[in-house]
py3Dmol code that shows the C-alpha trace and the ligand (Angstrom):
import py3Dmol

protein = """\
ATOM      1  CA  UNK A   1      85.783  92.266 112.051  1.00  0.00           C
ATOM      2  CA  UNK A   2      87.822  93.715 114.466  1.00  0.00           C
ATOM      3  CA  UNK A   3      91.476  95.431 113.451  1.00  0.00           C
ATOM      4  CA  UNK A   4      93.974  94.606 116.004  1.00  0.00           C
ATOM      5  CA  UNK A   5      98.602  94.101 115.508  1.00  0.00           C
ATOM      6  CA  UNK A   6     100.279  95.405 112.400  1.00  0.00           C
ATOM      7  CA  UNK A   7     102.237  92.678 111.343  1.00  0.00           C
ATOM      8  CA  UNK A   8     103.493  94.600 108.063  1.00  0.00           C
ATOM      9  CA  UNK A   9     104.309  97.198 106.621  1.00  0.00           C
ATOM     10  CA  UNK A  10     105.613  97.331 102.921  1.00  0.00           C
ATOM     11  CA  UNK A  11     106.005 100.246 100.371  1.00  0.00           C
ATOM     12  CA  UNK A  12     102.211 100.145  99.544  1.00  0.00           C
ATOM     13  CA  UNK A  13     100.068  98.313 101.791  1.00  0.00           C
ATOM     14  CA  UNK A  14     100.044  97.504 106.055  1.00  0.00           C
ATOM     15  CA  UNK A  15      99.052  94.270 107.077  1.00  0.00           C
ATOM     16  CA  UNK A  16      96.916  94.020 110.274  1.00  0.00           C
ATOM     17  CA  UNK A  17      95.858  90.808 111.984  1.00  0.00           C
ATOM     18  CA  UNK A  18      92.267  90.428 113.136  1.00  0.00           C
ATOM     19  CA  UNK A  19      89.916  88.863 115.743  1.00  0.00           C
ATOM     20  CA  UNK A  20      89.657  85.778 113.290  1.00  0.00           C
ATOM     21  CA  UNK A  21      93.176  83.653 113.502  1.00  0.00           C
ATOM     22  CA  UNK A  22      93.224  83.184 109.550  1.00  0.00           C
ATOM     23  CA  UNK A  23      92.324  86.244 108.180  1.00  0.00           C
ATOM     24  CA  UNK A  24      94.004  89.171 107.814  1.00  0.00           C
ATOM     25  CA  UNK A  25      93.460  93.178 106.705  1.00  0.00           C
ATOM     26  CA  UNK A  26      95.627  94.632 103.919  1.00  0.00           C
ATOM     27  CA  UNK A  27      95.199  98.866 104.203  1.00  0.00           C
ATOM     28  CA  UNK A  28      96.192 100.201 100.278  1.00  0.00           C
ATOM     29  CA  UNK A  29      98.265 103.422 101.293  1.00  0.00           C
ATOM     30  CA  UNK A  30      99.156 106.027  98.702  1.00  0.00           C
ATOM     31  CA  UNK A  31     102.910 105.986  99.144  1.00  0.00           C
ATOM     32  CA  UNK A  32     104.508 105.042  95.567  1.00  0.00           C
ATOM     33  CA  UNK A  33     108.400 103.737  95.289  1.00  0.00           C
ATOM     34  CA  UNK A  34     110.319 102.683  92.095  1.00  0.00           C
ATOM     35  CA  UNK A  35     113.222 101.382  91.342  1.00  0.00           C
ATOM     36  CA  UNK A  36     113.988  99.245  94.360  1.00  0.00           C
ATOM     37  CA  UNK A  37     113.067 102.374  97.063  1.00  0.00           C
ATOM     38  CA  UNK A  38     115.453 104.529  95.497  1.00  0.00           C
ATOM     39  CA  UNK A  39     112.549 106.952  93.603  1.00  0.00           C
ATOM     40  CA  UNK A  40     110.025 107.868  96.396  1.00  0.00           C
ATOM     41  CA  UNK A  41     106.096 109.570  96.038  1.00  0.00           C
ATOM     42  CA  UNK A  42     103.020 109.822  96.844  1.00  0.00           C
ATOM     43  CA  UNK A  43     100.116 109.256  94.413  1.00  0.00           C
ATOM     44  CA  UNK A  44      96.784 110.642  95.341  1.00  0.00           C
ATOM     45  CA  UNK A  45      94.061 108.380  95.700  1.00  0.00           C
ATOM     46  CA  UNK A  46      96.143 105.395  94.573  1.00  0.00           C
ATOM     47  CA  UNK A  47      95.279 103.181  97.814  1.00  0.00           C
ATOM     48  CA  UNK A  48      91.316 103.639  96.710  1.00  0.00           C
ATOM     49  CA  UNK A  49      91.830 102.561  93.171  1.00  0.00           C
ATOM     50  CA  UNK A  50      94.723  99.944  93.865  1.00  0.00           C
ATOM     51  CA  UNK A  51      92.232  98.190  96.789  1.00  0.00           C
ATOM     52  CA  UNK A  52      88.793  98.781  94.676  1.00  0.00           C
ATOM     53  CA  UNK A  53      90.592  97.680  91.674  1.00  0.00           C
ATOM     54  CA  UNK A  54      91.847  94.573  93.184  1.00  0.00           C
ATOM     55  CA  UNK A  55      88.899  93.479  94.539  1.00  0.00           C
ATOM     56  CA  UNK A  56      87.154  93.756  90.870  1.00  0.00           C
ATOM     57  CA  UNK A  57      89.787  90.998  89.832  1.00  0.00           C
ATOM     58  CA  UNK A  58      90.326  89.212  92.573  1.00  0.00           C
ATOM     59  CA  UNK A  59      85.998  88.588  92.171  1.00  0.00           C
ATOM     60  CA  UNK A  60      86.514  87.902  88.616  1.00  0.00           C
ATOM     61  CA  UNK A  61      89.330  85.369  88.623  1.00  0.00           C
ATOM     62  CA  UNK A  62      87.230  83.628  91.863  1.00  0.00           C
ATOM     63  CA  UNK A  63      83.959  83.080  89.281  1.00  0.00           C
ATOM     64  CA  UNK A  64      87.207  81.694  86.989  1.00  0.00           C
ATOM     65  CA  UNK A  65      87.530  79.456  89.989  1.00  0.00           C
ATOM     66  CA  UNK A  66      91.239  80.699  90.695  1.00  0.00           C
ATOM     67  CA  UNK A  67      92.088  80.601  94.298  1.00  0.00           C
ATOM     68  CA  UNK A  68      92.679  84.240  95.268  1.00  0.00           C
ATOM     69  CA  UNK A  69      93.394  85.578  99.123  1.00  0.00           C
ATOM     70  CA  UNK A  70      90.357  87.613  98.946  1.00  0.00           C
ATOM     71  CA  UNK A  71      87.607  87.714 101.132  1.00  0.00           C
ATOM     72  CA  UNK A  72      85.857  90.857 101.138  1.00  0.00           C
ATOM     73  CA  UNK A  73      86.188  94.677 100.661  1.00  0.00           C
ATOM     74  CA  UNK A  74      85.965  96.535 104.102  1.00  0.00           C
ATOM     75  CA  UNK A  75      86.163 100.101 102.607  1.00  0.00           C
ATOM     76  CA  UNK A  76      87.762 102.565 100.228  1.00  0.00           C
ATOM     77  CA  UNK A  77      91.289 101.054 101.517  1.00  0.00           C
ATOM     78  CA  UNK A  78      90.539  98.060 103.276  1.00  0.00           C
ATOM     79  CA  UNK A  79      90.687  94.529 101.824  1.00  0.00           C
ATOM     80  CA  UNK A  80      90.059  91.455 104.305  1.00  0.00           C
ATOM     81  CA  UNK A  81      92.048  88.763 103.401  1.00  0.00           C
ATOM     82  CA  UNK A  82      93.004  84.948 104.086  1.00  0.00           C
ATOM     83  CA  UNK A  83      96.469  85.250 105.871  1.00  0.00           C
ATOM     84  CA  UNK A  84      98.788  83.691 103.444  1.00  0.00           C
ATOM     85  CA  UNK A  85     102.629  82.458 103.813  1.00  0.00           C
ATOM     86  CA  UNK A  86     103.886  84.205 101.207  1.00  0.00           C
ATOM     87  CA  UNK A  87     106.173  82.201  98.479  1.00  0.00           C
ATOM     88  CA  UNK A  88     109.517  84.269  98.107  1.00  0.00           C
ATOM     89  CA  UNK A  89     108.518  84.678  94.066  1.00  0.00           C
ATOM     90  CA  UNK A  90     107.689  87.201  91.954  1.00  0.00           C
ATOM     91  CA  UNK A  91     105.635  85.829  88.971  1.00  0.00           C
ATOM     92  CA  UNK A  92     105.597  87.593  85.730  1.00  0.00           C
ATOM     93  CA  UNK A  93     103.420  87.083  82.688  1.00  0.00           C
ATOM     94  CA  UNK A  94     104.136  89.508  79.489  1.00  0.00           C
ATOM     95  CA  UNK A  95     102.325  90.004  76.569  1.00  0.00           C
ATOM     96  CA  UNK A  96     103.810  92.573  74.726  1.00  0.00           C
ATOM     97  CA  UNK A  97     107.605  93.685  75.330  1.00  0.00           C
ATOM     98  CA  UNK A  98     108.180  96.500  77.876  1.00  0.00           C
ATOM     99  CA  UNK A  99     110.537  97.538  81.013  1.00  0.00           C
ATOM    100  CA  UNK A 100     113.035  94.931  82.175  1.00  0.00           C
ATOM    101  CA  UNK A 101     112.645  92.839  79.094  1.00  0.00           C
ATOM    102  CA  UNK A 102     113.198  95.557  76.761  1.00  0.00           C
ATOM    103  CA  UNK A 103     116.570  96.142  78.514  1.00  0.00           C
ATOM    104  CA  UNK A 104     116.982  92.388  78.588  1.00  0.00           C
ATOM    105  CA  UNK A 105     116.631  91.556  74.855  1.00  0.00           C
ATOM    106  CA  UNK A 106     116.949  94.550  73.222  1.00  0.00           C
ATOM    107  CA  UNK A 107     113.605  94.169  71.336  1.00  0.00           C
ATOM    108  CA  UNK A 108     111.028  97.392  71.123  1.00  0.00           C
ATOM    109  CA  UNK A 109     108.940  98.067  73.520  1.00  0.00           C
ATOM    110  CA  UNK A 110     105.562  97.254  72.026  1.00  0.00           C
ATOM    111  CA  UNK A 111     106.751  94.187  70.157  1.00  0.00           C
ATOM    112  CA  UNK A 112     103.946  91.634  70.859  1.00  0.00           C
ATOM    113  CA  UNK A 113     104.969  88.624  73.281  1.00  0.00           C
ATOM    114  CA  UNK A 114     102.779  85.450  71.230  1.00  0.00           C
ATOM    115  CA  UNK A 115     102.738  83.088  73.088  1.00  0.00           C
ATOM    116  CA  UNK A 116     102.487  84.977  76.524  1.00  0.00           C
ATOM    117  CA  UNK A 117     105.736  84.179  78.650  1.00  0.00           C
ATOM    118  CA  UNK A 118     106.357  83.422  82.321  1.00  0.00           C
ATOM    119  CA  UNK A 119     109.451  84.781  84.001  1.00  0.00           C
ATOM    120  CA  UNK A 120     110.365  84.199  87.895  1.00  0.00           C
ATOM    121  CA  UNK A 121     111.970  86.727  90.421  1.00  0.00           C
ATOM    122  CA  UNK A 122     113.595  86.410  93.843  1.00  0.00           C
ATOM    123  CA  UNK A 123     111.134  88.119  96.333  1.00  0.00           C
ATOM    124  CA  UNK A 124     114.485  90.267  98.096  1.00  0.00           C
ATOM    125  CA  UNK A 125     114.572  94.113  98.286  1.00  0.00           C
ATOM    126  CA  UNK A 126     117.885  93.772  99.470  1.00  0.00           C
ATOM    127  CA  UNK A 127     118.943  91.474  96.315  1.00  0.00           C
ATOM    128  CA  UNK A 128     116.610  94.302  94.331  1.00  0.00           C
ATOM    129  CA  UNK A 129     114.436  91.390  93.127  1.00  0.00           C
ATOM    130  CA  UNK A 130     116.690  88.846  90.363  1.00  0.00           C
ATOM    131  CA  UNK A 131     115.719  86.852  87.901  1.00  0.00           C
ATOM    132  CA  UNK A 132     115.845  83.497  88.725  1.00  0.00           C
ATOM    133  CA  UNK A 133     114.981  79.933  86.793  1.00  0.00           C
ATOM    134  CA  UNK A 134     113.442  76.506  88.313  1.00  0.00           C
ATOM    135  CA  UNK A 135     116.943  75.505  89.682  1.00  0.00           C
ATOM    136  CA  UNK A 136     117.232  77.731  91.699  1.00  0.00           C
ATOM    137  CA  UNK A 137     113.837  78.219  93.064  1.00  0.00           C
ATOM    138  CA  UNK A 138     114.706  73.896  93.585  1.00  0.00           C
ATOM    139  CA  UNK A 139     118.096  75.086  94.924  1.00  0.00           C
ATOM    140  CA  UNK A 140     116.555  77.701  97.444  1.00  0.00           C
ATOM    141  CA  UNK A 141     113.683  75.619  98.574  1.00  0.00           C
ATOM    142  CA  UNK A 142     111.201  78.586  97.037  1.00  0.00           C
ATOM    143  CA  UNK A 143     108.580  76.048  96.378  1.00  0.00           C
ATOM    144  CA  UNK A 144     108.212  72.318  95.399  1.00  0.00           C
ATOM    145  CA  UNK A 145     108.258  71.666  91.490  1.00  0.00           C
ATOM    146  CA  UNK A 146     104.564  70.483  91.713  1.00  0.00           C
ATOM    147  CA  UNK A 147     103.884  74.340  93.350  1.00  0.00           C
ATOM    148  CA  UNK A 148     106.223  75.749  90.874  1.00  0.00           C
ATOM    149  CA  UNK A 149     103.991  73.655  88.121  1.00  0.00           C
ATOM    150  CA  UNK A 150     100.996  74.880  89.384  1.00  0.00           C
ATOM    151  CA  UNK A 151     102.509  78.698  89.852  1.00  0.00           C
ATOM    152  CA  UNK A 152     103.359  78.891  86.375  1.00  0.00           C
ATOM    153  CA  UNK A 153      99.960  77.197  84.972  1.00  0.00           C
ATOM    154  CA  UNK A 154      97.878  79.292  87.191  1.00  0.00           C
ATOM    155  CA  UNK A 155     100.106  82.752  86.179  1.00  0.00           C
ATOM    156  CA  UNK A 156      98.940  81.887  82.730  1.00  0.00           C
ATOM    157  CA  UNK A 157      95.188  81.533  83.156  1.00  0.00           C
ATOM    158  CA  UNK A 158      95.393  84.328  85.045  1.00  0.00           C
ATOM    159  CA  UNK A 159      96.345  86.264  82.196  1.00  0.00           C
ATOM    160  CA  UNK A 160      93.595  84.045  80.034  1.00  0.00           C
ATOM    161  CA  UNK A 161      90.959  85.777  82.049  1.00  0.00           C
ATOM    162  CA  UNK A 162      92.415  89.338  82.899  1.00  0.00           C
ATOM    163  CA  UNK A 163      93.624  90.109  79.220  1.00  0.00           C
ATOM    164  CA  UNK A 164      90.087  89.487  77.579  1.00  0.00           C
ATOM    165  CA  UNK A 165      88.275  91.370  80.115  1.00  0.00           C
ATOM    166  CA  UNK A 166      90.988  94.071  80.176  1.00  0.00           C
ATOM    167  CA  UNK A 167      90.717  94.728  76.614  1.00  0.00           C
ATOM    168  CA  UNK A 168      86.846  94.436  76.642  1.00  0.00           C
ATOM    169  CA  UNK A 169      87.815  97.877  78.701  1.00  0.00           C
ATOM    170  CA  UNK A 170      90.092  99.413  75.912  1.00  0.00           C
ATOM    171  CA  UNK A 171      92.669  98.797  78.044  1.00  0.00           C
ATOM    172  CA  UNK A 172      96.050  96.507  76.794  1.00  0.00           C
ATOM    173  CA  UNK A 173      97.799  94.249  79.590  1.00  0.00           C
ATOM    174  CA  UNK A 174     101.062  94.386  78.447  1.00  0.00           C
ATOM    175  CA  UNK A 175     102.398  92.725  81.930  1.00  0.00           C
ATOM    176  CA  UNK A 176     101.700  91.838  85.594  1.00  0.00           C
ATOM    177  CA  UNK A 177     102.881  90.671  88.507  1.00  0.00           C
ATOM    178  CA  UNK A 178     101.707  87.902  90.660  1.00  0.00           C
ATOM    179  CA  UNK A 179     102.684  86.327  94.520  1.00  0.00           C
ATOM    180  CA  UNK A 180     101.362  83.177  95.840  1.00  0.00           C
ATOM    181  CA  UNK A 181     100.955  81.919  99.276  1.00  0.00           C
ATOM    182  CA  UNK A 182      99.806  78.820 101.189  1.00  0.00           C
ATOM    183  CA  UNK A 183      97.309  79.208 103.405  1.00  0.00           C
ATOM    184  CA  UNK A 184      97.595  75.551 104.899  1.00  0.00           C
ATOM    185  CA  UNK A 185      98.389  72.795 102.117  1.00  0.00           C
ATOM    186  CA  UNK A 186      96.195  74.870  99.329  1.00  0.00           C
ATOM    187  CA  UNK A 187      98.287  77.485  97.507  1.00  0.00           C
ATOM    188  CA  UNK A 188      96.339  80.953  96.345  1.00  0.00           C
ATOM    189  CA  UNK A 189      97.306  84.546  94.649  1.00  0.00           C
ATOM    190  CA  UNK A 190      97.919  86.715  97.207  1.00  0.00           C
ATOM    191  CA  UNK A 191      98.746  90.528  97.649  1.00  0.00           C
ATOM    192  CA  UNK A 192      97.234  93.160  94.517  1.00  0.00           C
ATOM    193  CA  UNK A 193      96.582  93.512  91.157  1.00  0.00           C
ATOM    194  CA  UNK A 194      96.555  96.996  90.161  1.00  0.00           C
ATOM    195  CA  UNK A 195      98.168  99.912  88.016  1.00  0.00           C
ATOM    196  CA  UNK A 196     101.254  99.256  90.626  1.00  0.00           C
ATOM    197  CA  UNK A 197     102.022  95.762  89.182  1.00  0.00           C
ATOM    198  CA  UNK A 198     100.937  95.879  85.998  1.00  0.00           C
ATOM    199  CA  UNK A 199     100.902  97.924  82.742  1.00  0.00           C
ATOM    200  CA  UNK A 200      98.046  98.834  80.972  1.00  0.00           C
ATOM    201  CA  UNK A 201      97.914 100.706  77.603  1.00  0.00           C
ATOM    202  CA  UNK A 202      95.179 102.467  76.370  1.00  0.00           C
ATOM    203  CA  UNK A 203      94.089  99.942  73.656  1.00  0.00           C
ATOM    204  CA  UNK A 204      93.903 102.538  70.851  1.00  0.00           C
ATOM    205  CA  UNK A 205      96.091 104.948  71.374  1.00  0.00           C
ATOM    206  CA  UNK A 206      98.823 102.772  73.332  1.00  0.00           C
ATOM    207  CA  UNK A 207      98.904 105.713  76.003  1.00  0.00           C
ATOM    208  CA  UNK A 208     100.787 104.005  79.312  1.00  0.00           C
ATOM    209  CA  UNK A 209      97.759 104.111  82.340  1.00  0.00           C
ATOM    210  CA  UNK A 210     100.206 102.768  85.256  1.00  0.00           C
ATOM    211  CA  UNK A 211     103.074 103.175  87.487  1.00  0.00           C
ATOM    212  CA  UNK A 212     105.163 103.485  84.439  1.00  0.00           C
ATOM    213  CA  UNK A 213     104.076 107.306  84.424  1.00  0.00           C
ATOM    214  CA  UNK A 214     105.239 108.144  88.109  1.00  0.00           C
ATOM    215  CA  UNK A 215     108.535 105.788  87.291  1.00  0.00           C
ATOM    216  CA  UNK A 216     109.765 107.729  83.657  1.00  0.00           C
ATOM    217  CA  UNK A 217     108.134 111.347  85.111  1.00  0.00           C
ATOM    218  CA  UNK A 218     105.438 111.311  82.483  1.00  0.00           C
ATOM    219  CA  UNK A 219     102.931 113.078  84.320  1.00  0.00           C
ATOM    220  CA  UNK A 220      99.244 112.864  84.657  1.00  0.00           C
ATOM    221  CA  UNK A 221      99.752 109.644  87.452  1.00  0.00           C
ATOM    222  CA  UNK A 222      96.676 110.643  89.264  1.00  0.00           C
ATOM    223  CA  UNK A 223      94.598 110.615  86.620  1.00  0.00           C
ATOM    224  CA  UNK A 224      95.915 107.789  84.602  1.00  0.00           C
ATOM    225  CA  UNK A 225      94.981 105.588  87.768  1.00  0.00           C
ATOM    226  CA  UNK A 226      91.704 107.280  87.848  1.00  0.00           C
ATOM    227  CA  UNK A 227      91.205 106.830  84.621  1.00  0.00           C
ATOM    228  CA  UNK A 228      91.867 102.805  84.801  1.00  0.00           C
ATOM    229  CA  UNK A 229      89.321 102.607  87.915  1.00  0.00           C
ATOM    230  CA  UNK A 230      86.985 104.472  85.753  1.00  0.00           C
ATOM    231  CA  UNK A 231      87.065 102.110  83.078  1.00  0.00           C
ATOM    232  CA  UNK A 232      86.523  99.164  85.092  1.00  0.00           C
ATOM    233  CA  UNK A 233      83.602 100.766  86.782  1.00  0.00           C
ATOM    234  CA  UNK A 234      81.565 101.638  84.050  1.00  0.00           C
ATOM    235  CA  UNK A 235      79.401  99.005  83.289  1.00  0.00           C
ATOM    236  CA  UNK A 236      81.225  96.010  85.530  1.00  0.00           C
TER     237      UNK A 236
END
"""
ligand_1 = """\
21
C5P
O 110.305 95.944 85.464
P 109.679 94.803 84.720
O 109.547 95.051 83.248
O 110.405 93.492 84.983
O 108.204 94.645 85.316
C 107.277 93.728 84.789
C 105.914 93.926 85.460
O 105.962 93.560 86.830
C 105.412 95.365 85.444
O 104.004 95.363 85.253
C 105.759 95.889 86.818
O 104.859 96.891 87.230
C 105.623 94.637 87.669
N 106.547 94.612 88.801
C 106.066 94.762 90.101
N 106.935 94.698 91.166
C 108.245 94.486 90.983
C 108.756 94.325 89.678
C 107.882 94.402 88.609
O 104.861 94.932 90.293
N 109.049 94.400 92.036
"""
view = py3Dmol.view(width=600, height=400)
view.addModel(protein, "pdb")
view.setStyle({"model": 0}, {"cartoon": {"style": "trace"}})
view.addModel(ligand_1, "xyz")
view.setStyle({"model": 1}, {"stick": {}})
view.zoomTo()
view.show()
């Protein structure tokens, strides 16, 4: 597979096209950003956990028979892809309450989340990401309501799979977040799943083991990500 035009670059990942018109590369970089681009790091070894990581669960929710983007892991950073046209929404699922909804609601973080909840954002750094309903992703043309239908009933199985197997690792998905594509008519999860979009909790203890550690300046990021890949290494 031959690496050829950047057609991306984001605040974690480059894109490259490749000799084969549908697929694409996605290179996991260490660079780290919170809070819209306004907090800026670097977190050692993230790209090799985020990119080894995904691939774990992108395999996983496949055998589910979930359409994901992935294809096949091309080394410690390198993920080929199906090239997707990426829907302009960012798909939440939470478990337990944490971050944004916290703020939103007032409840504790911690509180549990039964049953699990959807919740839709504008894909717009400049906008800094809103919260938006099924109007307006009508209104905007995001998606049809049959994709929307589909986005929100595949967001949820995702978390049917992930949170079992998750927890089989002592580790608690408190949230995530998911983007879809099309790649022709059939829609498919696209871009990462990793300590960058979701939280994860030591099961026991409730220790945070995500980005949440570089966003609040908790220390130990490095090896809370390490720690995560380690987990979901040890015995597959
Ligand atoms: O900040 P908030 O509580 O809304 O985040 C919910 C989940 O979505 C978290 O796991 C967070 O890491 C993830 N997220 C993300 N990218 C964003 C916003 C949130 O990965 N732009």
């Amino acid at each position: 597979m031959e690496k050829r035009d950047k057609i991306y670059e984001g605040k974690a990942k480059i894109v490259y096209t490749t000799d084969k018109a549908g697929l694409v590369i996605q290179y996991f970089k260490d660079d780290a950003t919170a809070f819209n681009a306004l907090k800026r790091g670097t977190i050692l070894g993230k790209g090799v956990v985020n990119n080894r990581m995904s691939a774990m669960l992108f395999e996983r929710l496949g055998r589910a028979r979930i359409p994901t983007h992935f294809v096949s892991t091309l080394s410690d950073r390198e993920m080929l892809c199906r090239r997707l046209d990426i829907i302009k929404i960012e798909t939440i699922v939470r478990n337990v309450v944490a971050g944004s909804l916290a703020k939103r609601t007032g409840l504790p973080e911690g509180t549990p989340v039964r049953p699990p909840i959807v919740e839709l954002y504008l894909k717009s750094d400049p906008l800094g990401d809103p919260m938006i309903n099924d109007d307006h992703v009508r209104m905007l043309k995001l998606a049809t309501p049959k994709e929307l239908a589909w986005i929100r009933r595949t967001a949820l199985r995702i978390n049917a799979v992930l949170r079992p197997y998750l927890a089989r690792k002592a580790l608690l998905l408190v949230d995530f977040k998911l983007e879809f594509g099309r790649a022709g008519s059939k829609l498919m999860l696209g871009n990462e799943i990793s300590p960058d979009t979701c939280r994860l909790w030591d099961a026991e203890t409730r220790e945070k083991l995500d980005k949440d550690r570089f966003r609040q300046d908790l220390g130990g990021v490095e090896e809370a990500y390490q720690e995560v890949y380690r987990r979901l290494a040890a015995g597959k």
